[in-house]
C-alpha positions in Angstrom: 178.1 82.1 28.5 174.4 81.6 27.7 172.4 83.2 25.0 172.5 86.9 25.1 169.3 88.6 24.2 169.3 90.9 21.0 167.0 93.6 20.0 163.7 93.8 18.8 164.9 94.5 14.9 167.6 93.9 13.1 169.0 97.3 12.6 169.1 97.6 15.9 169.8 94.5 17.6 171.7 94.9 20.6 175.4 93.6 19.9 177.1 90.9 21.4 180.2 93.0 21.7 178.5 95.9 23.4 177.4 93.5 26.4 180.9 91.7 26.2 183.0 94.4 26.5 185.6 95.1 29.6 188.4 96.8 27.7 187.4 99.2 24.8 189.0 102.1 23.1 188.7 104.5 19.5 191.6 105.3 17.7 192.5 108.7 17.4 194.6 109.0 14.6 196.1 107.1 11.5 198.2 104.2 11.8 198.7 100.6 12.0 196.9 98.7 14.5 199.7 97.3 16.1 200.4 101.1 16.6 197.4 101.6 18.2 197.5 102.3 22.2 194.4 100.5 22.6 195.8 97.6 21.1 199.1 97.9 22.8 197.3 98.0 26.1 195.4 95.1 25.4 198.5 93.0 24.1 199.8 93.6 27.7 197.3 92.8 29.4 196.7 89.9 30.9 193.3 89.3 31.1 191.9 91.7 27.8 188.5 90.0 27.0 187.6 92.3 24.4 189.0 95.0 22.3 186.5 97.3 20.4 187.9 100.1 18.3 185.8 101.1 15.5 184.8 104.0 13.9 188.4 104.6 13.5 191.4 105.8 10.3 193.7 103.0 10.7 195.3 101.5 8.2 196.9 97.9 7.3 196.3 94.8 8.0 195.3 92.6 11.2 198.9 91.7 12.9 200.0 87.9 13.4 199.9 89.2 17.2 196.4 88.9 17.8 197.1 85.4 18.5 199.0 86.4 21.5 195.7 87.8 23.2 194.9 84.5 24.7 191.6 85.8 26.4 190.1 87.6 24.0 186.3 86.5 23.2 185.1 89.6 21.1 187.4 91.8 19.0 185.1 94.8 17.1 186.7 96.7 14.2 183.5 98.1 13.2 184.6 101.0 10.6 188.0 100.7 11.7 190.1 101.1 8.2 191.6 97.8 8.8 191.8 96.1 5.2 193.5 92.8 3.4 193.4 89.4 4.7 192.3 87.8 8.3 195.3 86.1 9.7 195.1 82.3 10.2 196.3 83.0 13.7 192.4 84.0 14.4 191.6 80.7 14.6 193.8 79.9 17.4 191.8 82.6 19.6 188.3 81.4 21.7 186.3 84.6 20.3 182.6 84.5 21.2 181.8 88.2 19.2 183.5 88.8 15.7 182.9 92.2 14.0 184.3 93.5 11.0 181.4 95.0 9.4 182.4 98.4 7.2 186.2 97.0 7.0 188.3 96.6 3.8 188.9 93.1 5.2 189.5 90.6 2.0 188.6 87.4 0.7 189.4 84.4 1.0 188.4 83.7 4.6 190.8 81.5 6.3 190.2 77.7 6.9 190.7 78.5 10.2 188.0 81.0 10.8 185.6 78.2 10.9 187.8 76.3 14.2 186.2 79.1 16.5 183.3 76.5 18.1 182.5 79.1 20.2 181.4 82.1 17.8 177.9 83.6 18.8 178.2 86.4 16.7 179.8 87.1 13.0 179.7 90.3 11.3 181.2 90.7 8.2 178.9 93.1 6.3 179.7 96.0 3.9 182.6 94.4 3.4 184.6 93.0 -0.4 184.6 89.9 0.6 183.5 87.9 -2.6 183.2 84.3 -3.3 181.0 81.3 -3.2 178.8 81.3 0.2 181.3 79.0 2.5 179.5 75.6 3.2 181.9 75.6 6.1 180.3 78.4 8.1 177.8 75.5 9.3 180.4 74.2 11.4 180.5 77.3 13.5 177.2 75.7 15.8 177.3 78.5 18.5 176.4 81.3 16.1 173.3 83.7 17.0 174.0 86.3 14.8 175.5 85.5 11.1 175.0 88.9 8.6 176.8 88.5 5.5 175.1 91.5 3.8 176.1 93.7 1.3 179.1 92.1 0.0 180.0 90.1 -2.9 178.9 86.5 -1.5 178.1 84.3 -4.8 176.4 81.2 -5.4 173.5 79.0 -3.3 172.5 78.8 0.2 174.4 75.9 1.5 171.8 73.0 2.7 174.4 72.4 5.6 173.4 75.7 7.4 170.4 73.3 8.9 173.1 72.4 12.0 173.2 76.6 12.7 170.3 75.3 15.3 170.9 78.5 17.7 170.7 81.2 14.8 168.2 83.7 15.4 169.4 87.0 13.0 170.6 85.6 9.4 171.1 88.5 6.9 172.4 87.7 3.3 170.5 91.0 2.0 172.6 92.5 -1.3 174.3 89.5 -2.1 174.7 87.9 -5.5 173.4 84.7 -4.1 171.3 82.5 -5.9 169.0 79.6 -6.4 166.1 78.5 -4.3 166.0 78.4 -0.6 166.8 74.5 0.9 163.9 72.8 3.0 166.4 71.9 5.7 166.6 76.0 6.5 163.5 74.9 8.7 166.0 73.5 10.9 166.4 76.8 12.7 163.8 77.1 14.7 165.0 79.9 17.3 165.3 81.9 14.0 163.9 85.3 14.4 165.1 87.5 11.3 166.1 86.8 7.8 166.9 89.2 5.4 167.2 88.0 2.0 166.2 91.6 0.3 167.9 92.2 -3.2 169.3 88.9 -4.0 168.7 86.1 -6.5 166.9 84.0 -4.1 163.7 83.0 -6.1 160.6 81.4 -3.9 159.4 79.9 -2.6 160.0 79.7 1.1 160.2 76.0 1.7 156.7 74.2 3.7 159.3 73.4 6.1 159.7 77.0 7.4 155.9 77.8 7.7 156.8 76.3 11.5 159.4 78.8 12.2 156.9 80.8 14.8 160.2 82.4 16.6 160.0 84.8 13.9 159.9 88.5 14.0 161.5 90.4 10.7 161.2 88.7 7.5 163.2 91.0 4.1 162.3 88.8 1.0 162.1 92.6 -1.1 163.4 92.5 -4.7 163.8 89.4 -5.1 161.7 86.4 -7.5 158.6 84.7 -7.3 158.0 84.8 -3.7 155.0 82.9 -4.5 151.1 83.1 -2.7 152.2 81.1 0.2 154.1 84.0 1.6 151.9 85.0 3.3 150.0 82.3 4.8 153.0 81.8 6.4 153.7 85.4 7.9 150.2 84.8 9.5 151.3 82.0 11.2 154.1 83.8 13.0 152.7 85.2 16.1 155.4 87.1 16.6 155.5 89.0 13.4 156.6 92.7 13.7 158.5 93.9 10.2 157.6 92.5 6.6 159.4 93.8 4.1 158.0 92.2 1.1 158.6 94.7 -1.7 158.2 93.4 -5.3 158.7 90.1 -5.1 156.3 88.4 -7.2 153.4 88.0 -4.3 150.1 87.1 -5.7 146.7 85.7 -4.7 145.0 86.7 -2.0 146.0 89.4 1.1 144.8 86.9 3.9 142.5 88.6 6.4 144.4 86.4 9.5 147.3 88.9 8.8 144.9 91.4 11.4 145.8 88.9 13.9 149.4 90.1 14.0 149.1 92.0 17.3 153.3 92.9 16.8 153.7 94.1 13.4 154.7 97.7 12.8 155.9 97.6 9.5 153.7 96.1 6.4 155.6 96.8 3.1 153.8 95.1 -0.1 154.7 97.8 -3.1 155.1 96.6 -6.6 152.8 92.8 -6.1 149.5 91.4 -7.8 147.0 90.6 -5.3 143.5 89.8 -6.1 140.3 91.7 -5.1 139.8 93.7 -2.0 142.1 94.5 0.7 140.7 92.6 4.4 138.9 95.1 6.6 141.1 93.1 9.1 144.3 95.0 8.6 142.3 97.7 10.4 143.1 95.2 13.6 146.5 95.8 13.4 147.3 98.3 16.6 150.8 98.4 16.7 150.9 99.2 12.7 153.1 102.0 12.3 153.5 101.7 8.2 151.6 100.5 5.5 153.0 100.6 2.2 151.0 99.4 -0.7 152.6 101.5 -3.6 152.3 100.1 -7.3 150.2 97.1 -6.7 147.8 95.0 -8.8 144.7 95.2 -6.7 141.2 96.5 -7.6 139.8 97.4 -4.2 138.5 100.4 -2.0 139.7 102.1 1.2 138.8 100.0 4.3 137.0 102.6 6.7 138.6 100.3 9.4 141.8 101.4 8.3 140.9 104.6 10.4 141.3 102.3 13.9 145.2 101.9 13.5 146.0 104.8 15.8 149.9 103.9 15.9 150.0 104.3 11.8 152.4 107.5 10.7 152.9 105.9 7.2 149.8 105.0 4.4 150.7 104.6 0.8 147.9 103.4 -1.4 149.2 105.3 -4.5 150.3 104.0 -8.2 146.7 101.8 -7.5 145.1 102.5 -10.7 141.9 100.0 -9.3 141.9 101.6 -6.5 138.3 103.3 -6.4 136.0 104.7 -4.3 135.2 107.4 -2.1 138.3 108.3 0.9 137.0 107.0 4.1 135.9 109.9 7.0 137.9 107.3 9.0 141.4 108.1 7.7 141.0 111.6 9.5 141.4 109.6 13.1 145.0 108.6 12.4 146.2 111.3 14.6 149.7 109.6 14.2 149.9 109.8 11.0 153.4 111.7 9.1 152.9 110.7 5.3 149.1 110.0 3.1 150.1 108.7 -0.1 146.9 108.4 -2.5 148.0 109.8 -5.8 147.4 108.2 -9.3 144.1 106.2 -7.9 140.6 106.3 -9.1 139.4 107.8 -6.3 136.4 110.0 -6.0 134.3 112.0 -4.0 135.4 115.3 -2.0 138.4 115.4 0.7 137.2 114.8 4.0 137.0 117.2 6.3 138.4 115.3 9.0 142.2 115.5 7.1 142.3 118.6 9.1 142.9 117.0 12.4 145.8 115.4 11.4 148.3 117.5 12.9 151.3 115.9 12.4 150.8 114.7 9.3 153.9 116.5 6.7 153.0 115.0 3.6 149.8 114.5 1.7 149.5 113.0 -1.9 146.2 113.3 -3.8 145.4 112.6 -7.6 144.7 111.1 -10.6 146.7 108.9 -13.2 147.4 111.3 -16.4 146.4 108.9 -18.3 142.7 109.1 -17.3 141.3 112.7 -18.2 137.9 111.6 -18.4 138.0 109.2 -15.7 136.0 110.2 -12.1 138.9 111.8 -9.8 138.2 113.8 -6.4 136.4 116.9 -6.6 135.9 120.0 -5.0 138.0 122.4 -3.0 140.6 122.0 -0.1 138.7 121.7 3.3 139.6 125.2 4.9 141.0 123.2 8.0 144.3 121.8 6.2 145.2 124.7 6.0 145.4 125.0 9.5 148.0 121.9 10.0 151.4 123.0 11.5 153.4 120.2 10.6 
């Protein structure tokens, strides 16, 4: 089996199971899995490639009888209500998909989890299982897909994950891990996301990944000292299309070769120190459909080319207490757009007129901080035309 294509974002990236699957069933009703008819029918079978029941209210543990489904490659208990510990017997099975995301499944992993040579894809998110981040998971080669997130995973990225040479989504987002992130993790160069969003990961990245131009989703949000760099790299990645980079200690400069990201559609900078003004070049940006800049450092005006991005639906430029100026005319051409953050800025001048031909937008935010009564704000009245949106 060759590499299977995934999505085009991590949320959504088409699973290895779904594409896998020739026997699949839900469980109705409470129960053991071995209870299950799905299961049943699959333990009789003789040629059951996959079994898929999720979304389901069973109860227990996985039986010592999965070993008897010799031909099983991808076993999904997505939401299932299985709990405790895998069985060692997994091990013994050739399983190219293995979900177990939203399960009450356990730590300790067994040993023998990492014997499957053949493992594409390993979900074990929103799950309890706790412990120091298994150095041993580099020994699974085949994997694609490895998301760890939101569980209680401790300790350091293992410098072995280098040999995981075929990985493209890696998510250890709402972890406890810690520490810096190892130079060999430019190993992976079919890598395409990696989510490292509320962790103790501190920056940053290593030089080594600034060659990783497969990439496409990058979640470094809530996390330590990112550092300037950041940046520079994301504009070397061609293929760029979501940044999460939320408070997480960016400074310097916002480079103006990040309008040359002809793919991105999400831009999320909130809470970082940047110096100076923000490039006219983000106005390049076609495909942009967010652009969050909430609580920043950053004394700078509106862009009027901000006005071209006619895919945008979401601009916050508020908490900016720098942020000064008159609001472009411009802004009024982003037909697309839902939400217009601008409150608590030092903006001034009246509201344009051309706000009233944005007729889907649901939310505008206008105003000054508080804590500047004396300070130049916007003036004058509502242009009679808002009043005329529908959305």
């Amino acid at each position: 089996l060759g590499p299977t294509p995934l999505g085009p974002a991590m949320g959504g990236s088409r699973s290895l199971v779904a594409a896998l699957v020739l026997f699949a069933g839900r469980a109705a009703s409470g129960g053991q899995l071995e209870d299950d008819s799905t299961y049943t029918s699959c333990l009789t079978s003789n040629n059951c490639t996959s079994l898929s029941i999720t979304n389901a209210d069973l109860t227990g543990t996985l039986p010592e009888s999965l070993s008897q489904l010799s031909s099983l490659t991808a076993l999904e208990l997505h939401l299932s209500g299985v709990s405790g510990l895998l069985p060692t017997e997994i091990g013994i099975l050739t399983l190219i998909a293995l979900d177990l995301a939203g399960t009450g499944v356990k730590s300790p992993l067994p040993t023998q989890l990492y014997s499957l040579g053949h493992l594409v894809e390993l979900r074990l998110n929103e799950t309890d299982i706790a412990g120091t981040l298994p150095s041993e998971l580099s020994r699974l080669t085949a994997l694609q897909v490895l998301d760890l997130s939101d569980t209680r995973f401790s300790g350091s990225l293992p410098p072995e994950f280098s040999s995981l040479t075929l990985l493209r989504i890696f998510d250890v987002s709402q972890t406890s891990i810690t520490g810096s992130i190892p130079s060999t993790l430019g190993a992976l160069t079919l890598l395409e996301v990696l989510r490292l969003d509320s962790t103790s990961v501190v920056g940053p990245l290593p030089a080594s990944m600034s060659v990783l131009t497969s990439m496409r989703e990058l979640g470094f949000s809530y996390t330590s000292s990112a550092g300037f760099q950041l940046l520079g790299y994301l504009a070397g990645w061609p293929q760029m299309e979501v940044a999460d980079l939320a408070s997480c200690g960016l400074t310097g400069f916002i480079p103006s070769e990040l309008g040359q990201l002809v793919s991105l559609r999400k831009l999320v900078l909130d809470g970082n120190s940047f110096a100076q003004q923000l490039p006219s070049e983000l106005g390049s940006l076609g495909a942009l459909t967010e652009l969050s800049l909430s609580s920043v450092s950053l004394s700078s005006t509106i862009p009027p080319q901000l006005g071209q991005l006619s895919a945008l639906e979401y601009l916050r430029l508020d908490v900016i207490t720098s942020l000064t100026g008159r609001i472009p005319q411009e802004l009024g051409d982003l037909h697309a757009l839902r939400q217009l953050r601008l409150e608590e800025t030092l903006l001034t001048g009246s509201i344009p007129s051309t706000f009233g031909t944005l007729s889907l937008l649901e939310e505008l935010h206008l105003g000054s901080p508080s804590t500047t009564a004396n300070s130049p704000r916007l003036s004058g009245s509502l242009p009679s035309v808002i009043g005329q949106l529908t959305a």
